[in-house]
Structure formats: structure tokens, C-alpha cells
C-alpha positions as CSV (number, residue, x, y, z in Angstrom):
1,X,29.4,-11.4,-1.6
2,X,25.9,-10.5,-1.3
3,X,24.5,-7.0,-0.6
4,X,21.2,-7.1,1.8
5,X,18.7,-5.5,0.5
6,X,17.4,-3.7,4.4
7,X,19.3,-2.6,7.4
8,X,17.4,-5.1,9.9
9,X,16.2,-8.7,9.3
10,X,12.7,-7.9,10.4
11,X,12.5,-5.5,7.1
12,X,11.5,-7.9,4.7
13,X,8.4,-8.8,6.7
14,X,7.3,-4.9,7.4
15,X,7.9,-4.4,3.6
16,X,5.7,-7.5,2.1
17,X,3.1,-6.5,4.5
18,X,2.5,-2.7,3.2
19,X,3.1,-3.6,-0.2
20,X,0.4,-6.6,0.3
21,X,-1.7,-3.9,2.3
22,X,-1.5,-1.4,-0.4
23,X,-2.4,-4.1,-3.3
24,X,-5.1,-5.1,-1.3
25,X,-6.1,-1.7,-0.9
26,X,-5.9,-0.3,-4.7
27,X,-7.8,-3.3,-5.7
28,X,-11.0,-3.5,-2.8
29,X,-10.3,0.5,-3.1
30,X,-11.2,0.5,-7.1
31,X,-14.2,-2.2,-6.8
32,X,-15.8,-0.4,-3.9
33,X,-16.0,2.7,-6.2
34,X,-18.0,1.0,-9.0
35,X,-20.4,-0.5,-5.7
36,X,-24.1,0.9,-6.2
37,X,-24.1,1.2,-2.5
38,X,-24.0,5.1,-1.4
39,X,-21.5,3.2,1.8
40,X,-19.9,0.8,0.3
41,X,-18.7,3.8,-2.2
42,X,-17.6,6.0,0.6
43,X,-15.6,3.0,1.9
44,X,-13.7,2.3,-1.4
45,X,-12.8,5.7,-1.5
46,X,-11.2,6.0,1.1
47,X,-9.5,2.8,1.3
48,X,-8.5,3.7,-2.3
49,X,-7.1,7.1,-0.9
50,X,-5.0,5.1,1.4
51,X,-4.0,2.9,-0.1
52,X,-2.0,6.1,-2.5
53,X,-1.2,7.6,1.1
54,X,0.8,4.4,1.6
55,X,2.4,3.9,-2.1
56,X,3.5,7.7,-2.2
57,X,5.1,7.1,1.5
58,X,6.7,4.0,0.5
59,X,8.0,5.8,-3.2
60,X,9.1,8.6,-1.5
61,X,11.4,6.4,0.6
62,X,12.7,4.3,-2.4
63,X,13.8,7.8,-4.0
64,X,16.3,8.0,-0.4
65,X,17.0,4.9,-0.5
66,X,16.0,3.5,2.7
């Protein structure tokens, strides 16, 4: 017997895509911080920032397990 792993089918999907989103963002996030451009920097910040907003949401849901 297997044990599934979310509550709906469409889970999977909505997981993959914010954990692909917040790779995505940690990485462009971190490079746009070492950019020489004053905008570019501003952009990586903040992508960077949520990019953790996301990460801590998505922890802080693990901890309940949902």
C-alpha cells in the first residue's frame, strides 16, 4: 500500500512549480546581487528576498505537515 504524498492530485504540479520558482529565484536572486548595475542590483535583491519569502512559507508548512 502506498501512502500519497498530498491531499489532491493537482499538488505535485503546484509544489514543483514553487520549489522550481524559488531555485530559480535564489540563484538569478544571488547573481543579480554581484551585477555592477545600480538596477539590476535592486532587482536581485528583491527577487532574492522572495524567493526566502517563499522557502520560509513553504518550511513552515512542512513543520504542519501539509
Amino acid at each position: 500500500m502506498t501512502i500519497p504524498f498530498f491531499k489532491d492530485k493537482s499538488g505535485l504540479i503546484y509544489h514543483s512549480l514553487a520549489l522550481t520558482y524559488v531555485i530559480l529565484a535564489y540563484g538569478l536572486g544571488l547573481t543579480g546581487l554581484f551585477s555592477n548595475h545600480w538596477l539590476i542590483n535592486i532587482l536581485g535583491t528583491l527577487l532574492l528576498a522572495h524567493g526566502m519569502i517563499i522557502s520560509g512559507y513553504m518550511l513552515h508548512e512542512c513543520a504542519h505537515n501539509e
